[in-house]
N, C-alpha and C positions, 0 to 999 in steps of 0.2 A: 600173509605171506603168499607168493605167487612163485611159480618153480618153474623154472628157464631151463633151455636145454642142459644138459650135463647133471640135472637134480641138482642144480646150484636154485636157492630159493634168493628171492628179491621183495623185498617188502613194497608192501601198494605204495608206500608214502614216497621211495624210491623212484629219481628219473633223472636218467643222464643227461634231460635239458632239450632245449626246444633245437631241433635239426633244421637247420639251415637249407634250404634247396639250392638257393643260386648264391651260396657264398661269395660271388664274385660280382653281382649285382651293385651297382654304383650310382643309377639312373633310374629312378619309377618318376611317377607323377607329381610328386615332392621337393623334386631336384629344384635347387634355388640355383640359378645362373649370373644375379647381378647383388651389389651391397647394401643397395635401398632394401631389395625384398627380404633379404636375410636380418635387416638389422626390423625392417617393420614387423618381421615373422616373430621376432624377440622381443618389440617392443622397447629398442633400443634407438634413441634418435639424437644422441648426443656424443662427438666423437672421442671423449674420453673415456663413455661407459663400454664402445665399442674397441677402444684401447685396451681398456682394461679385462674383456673379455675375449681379445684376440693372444692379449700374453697371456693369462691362463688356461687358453687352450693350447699352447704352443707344444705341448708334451704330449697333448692328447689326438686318438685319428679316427673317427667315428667307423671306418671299416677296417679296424685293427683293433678294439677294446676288449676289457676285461672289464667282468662286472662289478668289480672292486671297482675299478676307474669310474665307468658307466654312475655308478654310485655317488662317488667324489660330484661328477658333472651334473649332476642328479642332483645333489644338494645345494650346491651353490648357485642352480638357476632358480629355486624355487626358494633361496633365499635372500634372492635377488627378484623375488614376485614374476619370474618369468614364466615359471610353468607353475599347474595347481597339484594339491597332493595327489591325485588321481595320475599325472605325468611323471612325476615324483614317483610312485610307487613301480608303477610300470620300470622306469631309468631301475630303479632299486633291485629291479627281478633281476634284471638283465637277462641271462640265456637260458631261466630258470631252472639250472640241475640241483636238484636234492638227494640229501643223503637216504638212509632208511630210516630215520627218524623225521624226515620232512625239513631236516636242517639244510639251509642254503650251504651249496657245496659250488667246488672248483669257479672258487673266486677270480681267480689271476690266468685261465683260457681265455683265449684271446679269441672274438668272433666280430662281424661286421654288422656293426647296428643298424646301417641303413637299410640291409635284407634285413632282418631278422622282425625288427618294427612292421615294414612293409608288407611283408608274410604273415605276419601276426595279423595285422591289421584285416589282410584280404582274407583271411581263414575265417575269421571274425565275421564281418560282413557275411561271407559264403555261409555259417553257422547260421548265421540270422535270419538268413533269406529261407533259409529251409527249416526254419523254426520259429516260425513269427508268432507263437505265444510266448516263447522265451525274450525276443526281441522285442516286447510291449510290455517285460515285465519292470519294473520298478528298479534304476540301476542302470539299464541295459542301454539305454538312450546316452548317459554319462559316460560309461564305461567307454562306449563306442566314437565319444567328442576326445576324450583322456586317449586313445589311439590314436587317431586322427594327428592330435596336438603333438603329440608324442612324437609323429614323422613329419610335423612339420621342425619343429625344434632339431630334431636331429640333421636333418638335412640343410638347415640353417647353418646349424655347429660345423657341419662337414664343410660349409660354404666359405668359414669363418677360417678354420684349420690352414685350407690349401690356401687361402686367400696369400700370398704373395708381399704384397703391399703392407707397409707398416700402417701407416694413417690412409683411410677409407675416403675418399671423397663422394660425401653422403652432404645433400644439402637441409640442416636443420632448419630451412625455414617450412619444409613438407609438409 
């Protein structure tokens, strides 16, 4: 147990989840701008798979989720071979708050995945560089592709989301 101001105690396993800095963040290096790159970023090159992945995200807004959602979108891309469990798991954290038992908590807060990944990501990186025996160890190499993939996918999704247009004009002979 650890004791916070007011002698209110908080257990280690406790944490209100990963804080966001630039929640309003919509633009990093990931940004997908056209429908080729988004659908190749998915591995999607056929315009019904890309139909059918535009209507079920039509409820969804990658800078407005809940990690319950994040979840939802989390399993159906990996069970659609889009992303591997290592992306899967990350989608699964979402903004990872746990209770004081280590139980995933505040399911249904809504935060913007695209910061949230991208911060993750760069904090990651930044860990690494200042810790290059951890960065060499066994994991750490994966871990770091699984984030990576992670902001690419998301900012696919977000590509997908806003995207406008019912049927993509994406040429499958690419």
């Amino acid at each position: 147990m650890l004791v916070i101001s007011g002698g209110q105690t908080l257990s280690a396993l406790a944490s209100p989840g990963y804080i966001i800095k630039n929640p309003e963040q919509m633009v990093n290096k990931f940004t997908i701008t056209e429908a080729e790159q988004a659908a190749d970023t998915l591995e999607l090159w056929h315009h019904e798979k890309i139909s059918e992945l535009k209507t079920f995200l039509k409820d969804y807004d990658m800078t407005s989720i809940s990690t319950s959602e994040l979840r939802i979108v989390g399993r159906r891309l990996f069970e659609s071979d889009v992303i591997n469990s290592r992306a899967l798991l990350m989608f699964s954290e979402g903004i990872k708050a746990l209770d004081d038992k280590g139980r995933q908590t505040n399911h249904d807060a809504k935060f913007n995945a695209i910061a949230l990944f991208n911060e993750r990501l760069e904090e990651q990186i930044d860990f690494f560089e200042k810790n290059p025996r951890i960065a060499r160890s066994d994991g750490a190499a994966d871990y770091l592709q699984g984030m990576v993939r992670t902001n690419h996918v998301i900012n696919a999704l977000a590509y997908f989301v806003k995207s406008s247009k019912s049927e993509l004009s994406i040429d499958e002979q690419a």
